[in-house]
gemmi code that builds the backbone of each chain (N, CA, C; Angstrom):
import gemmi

chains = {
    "A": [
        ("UNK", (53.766, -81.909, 61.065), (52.572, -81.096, 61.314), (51.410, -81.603, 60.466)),
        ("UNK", (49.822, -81.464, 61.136), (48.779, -82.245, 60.853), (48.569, -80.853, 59.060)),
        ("UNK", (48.140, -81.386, 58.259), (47.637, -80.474, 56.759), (45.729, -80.411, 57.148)),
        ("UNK", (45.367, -80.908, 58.341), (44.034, -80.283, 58.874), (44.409, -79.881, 60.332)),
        ("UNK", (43.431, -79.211, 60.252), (43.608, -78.346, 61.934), (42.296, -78.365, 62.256)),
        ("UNK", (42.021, -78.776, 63.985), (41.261, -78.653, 64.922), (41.493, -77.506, 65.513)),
        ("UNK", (40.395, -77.140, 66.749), (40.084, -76.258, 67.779), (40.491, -77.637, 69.131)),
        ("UNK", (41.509, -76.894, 69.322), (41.808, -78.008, 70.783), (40.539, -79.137, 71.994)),
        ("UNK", (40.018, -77.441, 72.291), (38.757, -77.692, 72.802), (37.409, -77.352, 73.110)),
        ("UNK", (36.261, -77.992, 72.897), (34.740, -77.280, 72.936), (33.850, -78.401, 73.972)),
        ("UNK", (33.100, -77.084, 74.866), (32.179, -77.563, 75.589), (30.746, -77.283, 75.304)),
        ("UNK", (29.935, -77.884, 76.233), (28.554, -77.985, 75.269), (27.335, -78.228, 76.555)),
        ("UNK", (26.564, -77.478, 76.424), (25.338, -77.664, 77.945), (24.740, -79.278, 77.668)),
        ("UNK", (24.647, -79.972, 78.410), (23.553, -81.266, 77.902), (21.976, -80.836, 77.562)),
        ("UNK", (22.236, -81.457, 76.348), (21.206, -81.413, 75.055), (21.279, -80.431, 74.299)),
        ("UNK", (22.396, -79.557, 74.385), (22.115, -78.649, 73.598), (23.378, -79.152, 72.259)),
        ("UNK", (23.929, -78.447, 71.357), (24.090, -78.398, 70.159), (25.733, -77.877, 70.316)),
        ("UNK", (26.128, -78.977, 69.422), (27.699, -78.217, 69.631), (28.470, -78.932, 67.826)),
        ("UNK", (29.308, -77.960, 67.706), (29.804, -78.335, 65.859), (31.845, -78.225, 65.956)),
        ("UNK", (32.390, -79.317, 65.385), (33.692, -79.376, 65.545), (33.874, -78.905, 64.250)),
        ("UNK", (35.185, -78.240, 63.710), (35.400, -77.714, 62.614), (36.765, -78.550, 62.352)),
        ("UNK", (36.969, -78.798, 61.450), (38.448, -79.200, 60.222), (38.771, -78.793, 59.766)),
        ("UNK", (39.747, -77.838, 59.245), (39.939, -76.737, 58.058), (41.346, -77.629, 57.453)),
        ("UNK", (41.118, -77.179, 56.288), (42.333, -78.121, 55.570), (42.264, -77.554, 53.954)),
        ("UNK", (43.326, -77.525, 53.290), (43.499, -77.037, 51.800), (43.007, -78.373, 50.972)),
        ("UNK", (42.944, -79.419, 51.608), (42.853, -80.715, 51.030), (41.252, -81.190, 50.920)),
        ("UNK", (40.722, -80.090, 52.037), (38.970, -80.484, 51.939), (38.193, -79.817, 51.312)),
        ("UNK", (39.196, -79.274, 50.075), (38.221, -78.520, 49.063), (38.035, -79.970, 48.059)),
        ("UNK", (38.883, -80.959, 48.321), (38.927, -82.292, 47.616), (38.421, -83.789, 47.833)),
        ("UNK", (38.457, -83.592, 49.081), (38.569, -84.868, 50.001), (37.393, -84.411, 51.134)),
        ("UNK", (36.626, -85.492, 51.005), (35.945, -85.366, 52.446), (36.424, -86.244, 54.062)),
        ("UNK", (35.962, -85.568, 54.880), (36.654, -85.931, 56.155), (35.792, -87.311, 56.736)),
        ("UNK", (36.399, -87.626, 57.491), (36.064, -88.623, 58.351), (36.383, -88.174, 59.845)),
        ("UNK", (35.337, -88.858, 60.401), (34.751, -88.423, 61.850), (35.118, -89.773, 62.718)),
        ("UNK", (35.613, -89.411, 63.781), (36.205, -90.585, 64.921), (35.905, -90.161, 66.688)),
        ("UNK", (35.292, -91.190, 67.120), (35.237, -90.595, 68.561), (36.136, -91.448, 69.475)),
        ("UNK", (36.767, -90.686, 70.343), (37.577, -91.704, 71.008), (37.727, -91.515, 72.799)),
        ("UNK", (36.810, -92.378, 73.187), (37.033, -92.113, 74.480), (38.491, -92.545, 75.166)),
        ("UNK", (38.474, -92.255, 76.703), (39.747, -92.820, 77.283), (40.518, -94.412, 77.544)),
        ("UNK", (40.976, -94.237, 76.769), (41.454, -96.098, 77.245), (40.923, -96.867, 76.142)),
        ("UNK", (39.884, -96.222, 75.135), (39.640, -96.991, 73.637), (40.078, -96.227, 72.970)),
        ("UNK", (40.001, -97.553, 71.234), (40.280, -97.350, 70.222), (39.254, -96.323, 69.624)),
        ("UNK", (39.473, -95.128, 68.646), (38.691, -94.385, 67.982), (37.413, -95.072, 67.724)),
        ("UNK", (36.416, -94.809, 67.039), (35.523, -95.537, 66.585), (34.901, -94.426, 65.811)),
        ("UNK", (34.750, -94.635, 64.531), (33.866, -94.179, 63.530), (32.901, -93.586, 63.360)),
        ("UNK", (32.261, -92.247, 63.543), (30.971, -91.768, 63.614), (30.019, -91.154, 62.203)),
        ("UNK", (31.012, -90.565, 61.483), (30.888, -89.824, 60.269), (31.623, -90.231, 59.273)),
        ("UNK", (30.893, -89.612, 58.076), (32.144, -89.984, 56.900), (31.454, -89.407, 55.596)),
        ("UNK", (32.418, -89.428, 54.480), (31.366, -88.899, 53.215), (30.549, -87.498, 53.624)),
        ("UNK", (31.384, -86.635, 54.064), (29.986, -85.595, 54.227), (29.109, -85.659, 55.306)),
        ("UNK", (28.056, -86.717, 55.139), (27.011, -87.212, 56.179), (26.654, -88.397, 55.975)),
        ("UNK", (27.517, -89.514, 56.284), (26.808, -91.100, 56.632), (27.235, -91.626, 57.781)),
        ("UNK", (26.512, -92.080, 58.257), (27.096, -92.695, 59.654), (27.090, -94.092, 59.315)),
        ("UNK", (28.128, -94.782, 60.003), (28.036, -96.445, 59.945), (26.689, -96.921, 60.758)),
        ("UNK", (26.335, -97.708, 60.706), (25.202, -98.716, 61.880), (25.645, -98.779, 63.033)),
        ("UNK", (24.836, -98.297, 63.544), (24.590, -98.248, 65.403), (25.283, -96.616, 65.526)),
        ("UNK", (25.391, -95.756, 64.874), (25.920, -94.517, 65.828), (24.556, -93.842, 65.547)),
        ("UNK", (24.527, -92.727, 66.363), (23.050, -92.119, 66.730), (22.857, -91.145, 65.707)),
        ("UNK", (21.560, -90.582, 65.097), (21.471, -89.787, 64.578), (21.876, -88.520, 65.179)),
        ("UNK", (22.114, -88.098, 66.147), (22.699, -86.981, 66.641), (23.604, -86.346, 66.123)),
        ("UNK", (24.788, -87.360, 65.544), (26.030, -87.284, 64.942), (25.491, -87.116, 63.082)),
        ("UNK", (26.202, -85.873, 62.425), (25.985, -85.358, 61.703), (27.401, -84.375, 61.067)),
        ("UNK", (27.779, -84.998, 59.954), (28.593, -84.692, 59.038), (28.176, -83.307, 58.038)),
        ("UNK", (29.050, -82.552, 57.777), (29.100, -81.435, 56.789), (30.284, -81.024, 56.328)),
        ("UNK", (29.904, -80.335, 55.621), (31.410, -79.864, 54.461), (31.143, -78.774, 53.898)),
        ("UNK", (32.024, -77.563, 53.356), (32.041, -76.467, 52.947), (33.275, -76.152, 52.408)),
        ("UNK", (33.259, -75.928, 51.258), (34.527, -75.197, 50.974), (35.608, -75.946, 51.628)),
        ("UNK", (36.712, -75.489, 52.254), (38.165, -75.994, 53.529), (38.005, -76.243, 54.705)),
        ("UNK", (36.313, -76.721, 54.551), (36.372, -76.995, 55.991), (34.738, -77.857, 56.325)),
        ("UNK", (35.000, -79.322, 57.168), (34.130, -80.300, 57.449), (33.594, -79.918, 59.207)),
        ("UNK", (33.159, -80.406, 58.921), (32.097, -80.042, 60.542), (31.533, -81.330, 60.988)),
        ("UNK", (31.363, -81.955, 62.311), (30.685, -82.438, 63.088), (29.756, -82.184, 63.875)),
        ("UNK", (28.654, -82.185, 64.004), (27.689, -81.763, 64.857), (26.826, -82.746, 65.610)),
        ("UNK", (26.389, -82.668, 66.815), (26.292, -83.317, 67.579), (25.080, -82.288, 68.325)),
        ("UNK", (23.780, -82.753, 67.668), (22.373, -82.313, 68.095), (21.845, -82.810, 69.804)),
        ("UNK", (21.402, -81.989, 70.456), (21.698, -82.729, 71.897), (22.110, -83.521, 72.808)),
        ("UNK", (23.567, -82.783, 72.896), (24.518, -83.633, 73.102), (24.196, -84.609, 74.326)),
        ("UNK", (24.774, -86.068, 74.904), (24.846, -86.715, 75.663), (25.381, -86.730, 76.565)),
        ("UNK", (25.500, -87.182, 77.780), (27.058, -87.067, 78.251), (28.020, -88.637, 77.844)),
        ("UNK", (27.064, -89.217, 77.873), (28.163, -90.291, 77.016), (29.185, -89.592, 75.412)),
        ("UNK", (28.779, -88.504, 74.917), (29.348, -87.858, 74.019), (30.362, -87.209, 74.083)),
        ("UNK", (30.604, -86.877, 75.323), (31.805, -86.251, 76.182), (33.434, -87.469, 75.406)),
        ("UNK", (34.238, -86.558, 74.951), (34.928, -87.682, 74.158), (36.194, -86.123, 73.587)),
        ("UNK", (37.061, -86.943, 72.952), (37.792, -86.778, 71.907), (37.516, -87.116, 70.550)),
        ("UNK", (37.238, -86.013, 69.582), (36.998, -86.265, 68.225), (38.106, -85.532, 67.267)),
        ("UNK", (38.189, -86.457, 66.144), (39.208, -86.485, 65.334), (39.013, -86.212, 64.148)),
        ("UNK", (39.193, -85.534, 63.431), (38.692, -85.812, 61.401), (39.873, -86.226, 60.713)),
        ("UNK", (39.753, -86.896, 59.602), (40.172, -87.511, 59.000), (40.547, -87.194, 57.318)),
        ("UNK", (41.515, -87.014, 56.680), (41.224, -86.868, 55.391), (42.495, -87.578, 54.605)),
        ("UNK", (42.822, -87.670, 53.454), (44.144, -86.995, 52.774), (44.724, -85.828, 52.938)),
        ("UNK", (45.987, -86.276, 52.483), (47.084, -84.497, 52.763), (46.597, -84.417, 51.192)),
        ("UNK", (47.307, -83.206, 50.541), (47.040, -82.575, 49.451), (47.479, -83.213, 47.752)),
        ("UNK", (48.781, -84.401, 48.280), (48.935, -85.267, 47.373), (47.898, -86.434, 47.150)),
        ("UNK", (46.819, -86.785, 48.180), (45.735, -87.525, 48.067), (46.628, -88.745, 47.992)),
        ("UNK", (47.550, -89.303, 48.013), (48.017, -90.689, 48.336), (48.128, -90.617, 50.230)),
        ("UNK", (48.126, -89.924, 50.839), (48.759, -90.342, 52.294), (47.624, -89.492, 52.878)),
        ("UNK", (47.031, -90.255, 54.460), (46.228, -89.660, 55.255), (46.655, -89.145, 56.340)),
        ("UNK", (45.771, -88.074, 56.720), (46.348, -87.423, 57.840), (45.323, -86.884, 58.900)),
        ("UNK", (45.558, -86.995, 60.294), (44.578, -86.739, 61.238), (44.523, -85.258, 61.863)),
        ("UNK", (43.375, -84.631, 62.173), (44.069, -83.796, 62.943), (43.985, -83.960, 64.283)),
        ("UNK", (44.291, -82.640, 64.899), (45.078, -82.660, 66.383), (43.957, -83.033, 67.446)),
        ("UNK", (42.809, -83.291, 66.941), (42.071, -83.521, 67.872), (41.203, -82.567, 68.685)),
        ("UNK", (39.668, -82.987, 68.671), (38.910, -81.425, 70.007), (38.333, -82.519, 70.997)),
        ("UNK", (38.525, -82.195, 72.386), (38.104, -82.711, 73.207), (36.620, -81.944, 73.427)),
        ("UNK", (35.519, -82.502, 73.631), (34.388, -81.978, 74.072), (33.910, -82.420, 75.059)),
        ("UNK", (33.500, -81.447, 75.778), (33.255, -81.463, 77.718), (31.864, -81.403, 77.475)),
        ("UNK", (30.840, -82.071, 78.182), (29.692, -82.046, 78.105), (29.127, -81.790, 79.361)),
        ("UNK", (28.652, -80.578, 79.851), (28.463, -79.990, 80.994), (27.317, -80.213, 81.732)),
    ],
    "B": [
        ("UNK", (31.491, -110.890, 62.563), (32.023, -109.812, 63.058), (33.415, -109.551, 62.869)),
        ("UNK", (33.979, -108.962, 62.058), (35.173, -108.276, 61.814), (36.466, -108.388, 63.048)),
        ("UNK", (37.247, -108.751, 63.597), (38.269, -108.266, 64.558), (39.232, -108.177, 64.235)),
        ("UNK", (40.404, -107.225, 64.641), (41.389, -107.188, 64.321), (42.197, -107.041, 65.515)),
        ("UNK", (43.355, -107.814, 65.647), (44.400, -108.290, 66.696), (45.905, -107.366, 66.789)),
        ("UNK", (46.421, -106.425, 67.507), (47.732, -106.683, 67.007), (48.546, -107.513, 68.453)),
        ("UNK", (49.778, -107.659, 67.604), (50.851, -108.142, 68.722), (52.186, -108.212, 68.437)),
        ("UNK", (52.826, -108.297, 70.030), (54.271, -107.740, 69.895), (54.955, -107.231, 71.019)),
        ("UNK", (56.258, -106.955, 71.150), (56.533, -106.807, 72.158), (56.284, -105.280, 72.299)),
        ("UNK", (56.035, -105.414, 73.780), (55.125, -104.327, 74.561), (56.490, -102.873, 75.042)),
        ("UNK", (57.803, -103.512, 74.766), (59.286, -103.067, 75.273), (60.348, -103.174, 74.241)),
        ("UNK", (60.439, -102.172, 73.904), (61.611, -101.915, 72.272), (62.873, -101.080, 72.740)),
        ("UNK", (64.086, -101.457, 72.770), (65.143, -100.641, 73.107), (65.397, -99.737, 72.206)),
        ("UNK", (65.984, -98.443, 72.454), (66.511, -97.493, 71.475), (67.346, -97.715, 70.640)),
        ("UNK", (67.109, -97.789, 69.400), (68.012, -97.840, 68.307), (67.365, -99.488, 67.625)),
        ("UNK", (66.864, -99.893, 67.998), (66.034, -101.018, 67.959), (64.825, -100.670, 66.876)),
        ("UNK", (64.649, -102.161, 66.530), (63.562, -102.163, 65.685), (61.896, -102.715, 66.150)),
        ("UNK", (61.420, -102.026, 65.690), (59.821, -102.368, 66.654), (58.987, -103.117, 65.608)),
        ("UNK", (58.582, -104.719, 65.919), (57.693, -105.311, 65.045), (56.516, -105.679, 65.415)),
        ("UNK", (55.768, -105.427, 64.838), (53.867, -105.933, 65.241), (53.810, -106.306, 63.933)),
        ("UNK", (52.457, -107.477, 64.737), (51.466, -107.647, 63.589), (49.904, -107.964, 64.096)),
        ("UNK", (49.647, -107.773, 62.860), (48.417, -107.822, 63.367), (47.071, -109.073, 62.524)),
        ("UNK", (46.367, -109.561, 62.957), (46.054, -111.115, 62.702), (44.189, -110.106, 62.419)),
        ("UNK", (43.711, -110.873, 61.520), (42.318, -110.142, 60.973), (41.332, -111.472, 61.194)),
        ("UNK", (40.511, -111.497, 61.969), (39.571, -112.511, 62.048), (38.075, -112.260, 62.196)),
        ("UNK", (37.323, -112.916, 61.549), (35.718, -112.635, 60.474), (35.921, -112.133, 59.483)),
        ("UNK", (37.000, -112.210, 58.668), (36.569, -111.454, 56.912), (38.321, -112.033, 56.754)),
        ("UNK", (37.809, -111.426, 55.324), (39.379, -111.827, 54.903), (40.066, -110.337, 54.025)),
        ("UNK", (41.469, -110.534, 54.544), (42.195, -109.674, 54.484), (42.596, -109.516, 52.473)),
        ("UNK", (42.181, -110.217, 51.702), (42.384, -110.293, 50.620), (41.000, -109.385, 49.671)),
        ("UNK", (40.000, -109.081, 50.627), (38.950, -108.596, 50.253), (39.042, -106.863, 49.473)),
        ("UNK", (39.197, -107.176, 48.248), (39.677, -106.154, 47.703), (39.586, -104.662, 47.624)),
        ("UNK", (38.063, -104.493, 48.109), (37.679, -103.609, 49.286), (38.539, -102.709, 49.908)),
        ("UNK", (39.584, -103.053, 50.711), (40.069, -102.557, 51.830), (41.466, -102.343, 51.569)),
        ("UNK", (42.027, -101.725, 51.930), (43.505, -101.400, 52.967), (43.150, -101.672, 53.984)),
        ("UNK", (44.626, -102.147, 54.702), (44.924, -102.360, 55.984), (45.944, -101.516, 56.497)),
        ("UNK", (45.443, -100.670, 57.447), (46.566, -99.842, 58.276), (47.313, -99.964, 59.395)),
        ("UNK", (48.060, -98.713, 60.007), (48.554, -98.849, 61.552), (48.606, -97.528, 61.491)),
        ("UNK", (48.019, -97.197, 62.594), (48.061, -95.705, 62.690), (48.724, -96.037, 64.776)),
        ("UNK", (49.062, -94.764, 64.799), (50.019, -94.802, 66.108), (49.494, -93.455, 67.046)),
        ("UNK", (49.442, -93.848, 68.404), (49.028, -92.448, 69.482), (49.860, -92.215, 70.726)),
        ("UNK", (50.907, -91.533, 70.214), (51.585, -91.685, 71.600), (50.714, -90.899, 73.238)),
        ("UNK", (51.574, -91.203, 74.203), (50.705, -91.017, 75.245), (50.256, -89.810, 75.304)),
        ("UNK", (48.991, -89.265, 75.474), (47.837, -88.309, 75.809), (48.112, -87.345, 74.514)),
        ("UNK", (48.748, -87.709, 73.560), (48.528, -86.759, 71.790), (47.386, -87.598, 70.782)),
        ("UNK", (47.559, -87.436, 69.918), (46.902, -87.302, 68.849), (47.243, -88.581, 67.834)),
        ("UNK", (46.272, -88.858, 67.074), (46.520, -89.717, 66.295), (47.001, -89.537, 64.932)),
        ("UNK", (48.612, -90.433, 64.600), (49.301, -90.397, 63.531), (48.730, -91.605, 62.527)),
        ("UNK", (48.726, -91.609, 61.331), (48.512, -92.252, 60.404), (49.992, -93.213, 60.275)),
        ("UNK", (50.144, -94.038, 59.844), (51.828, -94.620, 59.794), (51.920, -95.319, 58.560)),
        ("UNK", (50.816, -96.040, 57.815), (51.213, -96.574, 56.759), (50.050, -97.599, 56.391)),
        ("UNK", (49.613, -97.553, 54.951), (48.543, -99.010, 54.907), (48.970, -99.511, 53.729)),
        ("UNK", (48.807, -100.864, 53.708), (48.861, -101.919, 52.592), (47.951, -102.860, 52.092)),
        ("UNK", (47.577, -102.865, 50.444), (46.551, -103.755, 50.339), (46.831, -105.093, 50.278)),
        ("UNK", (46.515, -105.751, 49.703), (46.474, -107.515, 49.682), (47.571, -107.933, 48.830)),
        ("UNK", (47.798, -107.083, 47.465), (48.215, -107.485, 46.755), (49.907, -106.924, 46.961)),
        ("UNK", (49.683, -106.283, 48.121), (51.422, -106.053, 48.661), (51.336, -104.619, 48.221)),
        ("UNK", (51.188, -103.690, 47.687), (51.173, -102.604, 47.424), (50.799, -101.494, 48.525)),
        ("UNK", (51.718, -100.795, 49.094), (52.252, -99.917, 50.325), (51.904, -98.418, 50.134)),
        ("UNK", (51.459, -97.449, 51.146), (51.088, -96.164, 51.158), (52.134, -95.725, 52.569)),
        ("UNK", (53.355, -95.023, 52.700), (53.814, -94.551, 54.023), (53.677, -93.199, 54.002)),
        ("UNK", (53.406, -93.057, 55.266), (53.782, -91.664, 56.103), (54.789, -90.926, 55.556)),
        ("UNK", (55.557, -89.975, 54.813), (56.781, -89.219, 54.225), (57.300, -89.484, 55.184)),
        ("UNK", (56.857, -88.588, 56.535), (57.567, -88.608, 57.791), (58.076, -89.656, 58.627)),
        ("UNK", (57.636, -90.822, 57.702), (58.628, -92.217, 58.765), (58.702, -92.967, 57.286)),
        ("UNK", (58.600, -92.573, 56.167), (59.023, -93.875, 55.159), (59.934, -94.288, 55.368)),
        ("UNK", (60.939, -93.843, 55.676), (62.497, -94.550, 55.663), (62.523, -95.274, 56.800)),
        ("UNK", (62.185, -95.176, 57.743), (61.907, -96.300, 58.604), (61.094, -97.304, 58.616)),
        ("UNK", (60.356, -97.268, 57.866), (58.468, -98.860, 57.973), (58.687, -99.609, 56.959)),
        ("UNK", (57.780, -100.573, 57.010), (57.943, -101.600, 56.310), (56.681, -101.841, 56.748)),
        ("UNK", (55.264, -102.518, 55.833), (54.449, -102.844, 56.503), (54.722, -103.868, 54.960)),
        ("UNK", (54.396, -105.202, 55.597), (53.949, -105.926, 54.992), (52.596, -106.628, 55.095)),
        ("UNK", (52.343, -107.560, 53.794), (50.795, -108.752, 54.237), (51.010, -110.036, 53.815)),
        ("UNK", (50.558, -110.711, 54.451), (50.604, -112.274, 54.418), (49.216, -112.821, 54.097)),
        ("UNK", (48.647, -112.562, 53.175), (47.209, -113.365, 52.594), (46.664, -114.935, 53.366)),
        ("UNK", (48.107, -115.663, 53.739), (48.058, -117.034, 53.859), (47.567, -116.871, 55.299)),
        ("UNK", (47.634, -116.059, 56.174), (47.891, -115.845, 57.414), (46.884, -115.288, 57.959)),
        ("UNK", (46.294, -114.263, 56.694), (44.928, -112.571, 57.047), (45.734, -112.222, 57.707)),
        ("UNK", (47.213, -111.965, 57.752), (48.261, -111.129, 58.870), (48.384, -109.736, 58.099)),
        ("UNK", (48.485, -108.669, 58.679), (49.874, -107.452, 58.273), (50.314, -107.623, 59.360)),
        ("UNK", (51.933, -106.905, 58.777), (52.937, -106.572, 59.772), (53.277, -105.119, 59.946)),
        ("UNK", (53.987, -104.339, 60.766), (54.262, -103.343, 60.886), (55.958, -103.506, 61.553)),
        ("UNK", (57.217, -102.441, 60.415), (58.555, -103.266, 61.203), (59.289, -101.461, 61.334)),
        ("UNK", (59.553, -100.789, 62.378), (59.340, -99.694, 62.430), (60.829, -99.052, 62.885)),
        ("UNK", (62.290, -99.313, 62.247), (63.713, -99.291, 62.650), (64.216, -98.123, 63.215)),
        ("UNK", (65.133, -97.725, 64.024), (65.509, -96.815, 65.045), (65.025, -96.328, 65.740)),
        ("UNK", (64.569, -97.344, 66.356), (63.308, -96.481, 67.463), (64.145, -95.697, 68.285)),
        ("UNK", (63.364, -94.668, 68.737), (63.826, -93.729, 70.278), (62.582, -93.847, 70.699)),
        ("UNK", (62.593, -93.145, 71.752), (61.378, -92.080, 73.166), (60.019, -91.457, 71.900)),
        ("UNK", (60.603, -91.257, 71.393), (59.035, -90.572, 70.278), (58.578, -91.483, 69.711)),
        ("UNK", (58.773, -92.877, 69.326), (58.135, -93.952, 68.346), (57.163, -94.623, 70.233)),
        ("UNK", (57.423, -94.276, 70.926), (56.977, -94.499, 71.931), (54.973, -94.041, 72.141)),
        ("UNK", (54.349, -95.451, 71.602), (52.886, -94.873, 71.387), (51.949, -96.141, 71.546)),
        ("UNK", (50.474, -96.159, 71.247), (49.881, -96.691, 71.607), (49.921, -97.333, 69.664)),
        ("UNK", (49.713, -98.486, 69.342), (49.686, -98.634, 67.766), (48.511, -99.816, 67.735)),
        ("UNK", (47.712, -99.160, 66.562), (46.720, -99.483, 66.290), (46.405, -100.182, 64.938)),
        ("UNK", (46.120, -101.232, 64.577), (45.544, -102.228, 63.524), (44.015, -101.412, 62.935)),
        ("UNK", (43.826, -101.113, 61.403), (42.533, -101.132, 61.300), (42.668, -101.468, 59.785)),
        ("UNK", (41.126, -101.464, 59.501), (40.678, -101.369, 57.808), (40.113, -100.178, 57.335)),
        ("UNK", (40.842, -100.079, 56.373), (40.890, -98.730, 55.472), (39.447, -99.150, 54.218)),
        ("UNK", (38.825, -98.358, 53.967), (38.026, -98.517, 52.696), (38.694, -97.805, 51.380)),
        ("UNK", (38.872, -98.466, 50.604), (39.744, -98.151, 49.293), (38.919, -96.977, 48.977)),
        ("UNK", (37.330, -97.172, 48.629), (37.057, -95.623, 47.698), (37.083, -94.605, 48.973)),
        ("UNK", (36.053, -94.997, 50.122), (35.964, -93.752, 50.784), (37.390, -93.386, 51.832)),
        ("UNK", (37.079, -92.470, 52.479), (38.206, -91.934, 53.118), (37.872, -92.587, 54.920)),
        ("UNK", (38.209, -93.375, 55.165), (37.472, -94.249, 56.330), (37.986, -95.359, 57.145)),
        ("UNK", (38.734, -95.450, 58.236), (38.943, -96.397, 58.844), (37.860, -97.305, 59.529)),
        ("UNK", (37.422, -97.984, 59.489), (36.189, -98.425, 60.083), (35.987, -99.554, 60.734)),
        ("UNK", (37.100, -100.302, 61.263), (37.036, -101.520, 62.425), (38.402, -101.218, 62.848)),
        ("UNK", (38.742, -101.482, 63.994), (39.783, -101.123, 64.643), (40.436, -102.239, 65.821)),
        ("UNK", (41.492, -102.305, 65.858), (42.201, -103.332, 67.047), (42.014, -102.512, 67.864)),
        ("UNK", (42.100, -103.291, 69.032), (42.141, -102.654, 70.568), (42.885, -101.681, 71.004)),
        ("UNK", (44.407, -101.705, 69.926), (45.556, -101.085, 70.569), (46.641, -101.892, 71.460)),
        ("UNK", (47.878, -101.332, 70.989), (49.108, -102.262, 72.117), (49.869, -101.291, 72.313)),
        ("UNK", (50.699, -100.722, 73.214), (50.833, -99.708, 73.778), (52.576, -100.282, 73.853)),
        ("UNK", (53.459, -99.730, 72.954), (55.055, -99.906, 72.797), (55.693, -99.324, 73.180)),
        ("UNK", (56.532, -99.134, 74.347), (57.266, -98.358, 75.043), (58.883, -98.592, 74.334)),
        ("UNK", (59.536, -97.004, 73.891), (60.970, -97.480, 73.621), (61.652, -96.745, 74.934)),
        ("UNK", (62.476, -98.663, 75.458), (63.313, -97.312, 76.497), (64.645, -98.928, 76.912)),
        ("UNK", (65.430, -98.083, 77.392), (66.514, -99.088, 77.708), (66.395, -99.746, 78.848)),
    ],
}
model = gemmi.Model(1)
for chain_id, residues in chains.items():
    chain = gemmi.Chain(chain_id)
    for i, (resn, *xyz) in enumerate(residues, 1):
        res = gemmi.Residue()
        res.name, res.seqid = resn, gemmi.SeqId(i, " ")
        for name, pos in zip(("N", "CA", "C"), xyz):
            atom = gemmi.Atom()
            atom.name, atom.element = name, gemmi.Element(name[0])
            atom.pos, atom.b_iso = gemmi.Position(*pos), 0.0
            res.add_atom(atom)
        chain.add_residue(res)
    model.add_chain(chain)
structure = gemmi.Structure()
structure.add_model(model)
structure.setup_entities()
């Protein structure tokens, strides 16, 4: 069993505003990492640290953290945004990583 | 530009051992920087973490499959390996090559994926 937990699944009007949540005992320690993964590709990297994005992902994509729990947000959404997203952290021993279950977001 | 390769057979019998590796080309795998992982997705779930190793041979596993993995690195090569023993129907997944960033928490270049079926 994943030591972070997702919301299975969230939909979202195009352009409007939609936020994935992570809850985890481990993200009072560790910050999450953000992954988008469409069908038939490899994840790819959107977030990280809180709020940095690597080069080339859109400012849309936007990292946060609170207390046990990291957030993704995704400011008018696309439909290319339509995807599977993942967060990322350590389990609670901070040597081993762990994903969670994943939220699919439908972009309507 | 960074790539990372894996390979291997695509068909692993039960009770069998499953080996990949994976070949790193534009950078070098000795770059102290990084871990190198394999994280695994079986069909239409979620992504498992499985194990990363840095350069200098020094290993991080999964609790939940240590006794089975073995990931090694070959510096001479920019190779890791991934060697994954008793397979059944559940080691049955899509397995993925990437680079880990030592300080942050971050996979951030990724293989394509090779997709290992265990079945007789």
């Amino acid at each position: 069993s994943s030591e972070v937990t997702q919301d299975p699944a969230v939909s979202v009007a195009l352009g409007q505003t939609v936020r994935i949540t992570c809850q985890g005992d481990s993200l009072r320690r560790f910050y999450a990492s953000w992954y988008q993964q469409k069908p038939g590709q490899a994840p790819v990297l959107v977030s990280y640290n809180k709020n940095k994005r690597p080069s080339g992902i859109p400012d849309r994509f936007s990292g946060s953290s609170s207390e046990n729990t990291a957030s993704l947000t995704i400011t008018g959404a696309q439909a290319e945004d339509e995807a599977d997203y993942y967060c990322e952290s350590r389990d609670s021993s901070g040597n081993h990583y762990v994903f969670g279950s994943g939220t699919t977001v439908s972009v309507l | 530009q960074l790539q990372l390769q894996e390979a291997g057979p695509g068909l692993v019998k039960p009770s069998e051992t499953l080996s990949l590796t994976c070949t790193v080309s534009g950078g070098s795998i000795s770059n102290s920087n990084y871990y190198w992982g394999w994280i695994r997705q079986p069909p239409g779930k979620g992504l498992e973490w499985i194990g990363s190793v840095y350069y200098s041979g020094s290993t991080y596993y999964n609790p939940s499959l240590k006794s089975r993995i073995t990931i090694l690195v070959d510096t001479s090569k920019n190779q890791f390996s991934l060697k994954l023993t008793s397979v059944t129907a559940a080691d049955t997944a899509v397995y993925y090559c990437a680079r880990q960033f030592v300080v942050e928490n971050l996979f951030d270049f990724w293989g394509q994926g090779t997709l290992v079926t265990v079945s007789s």
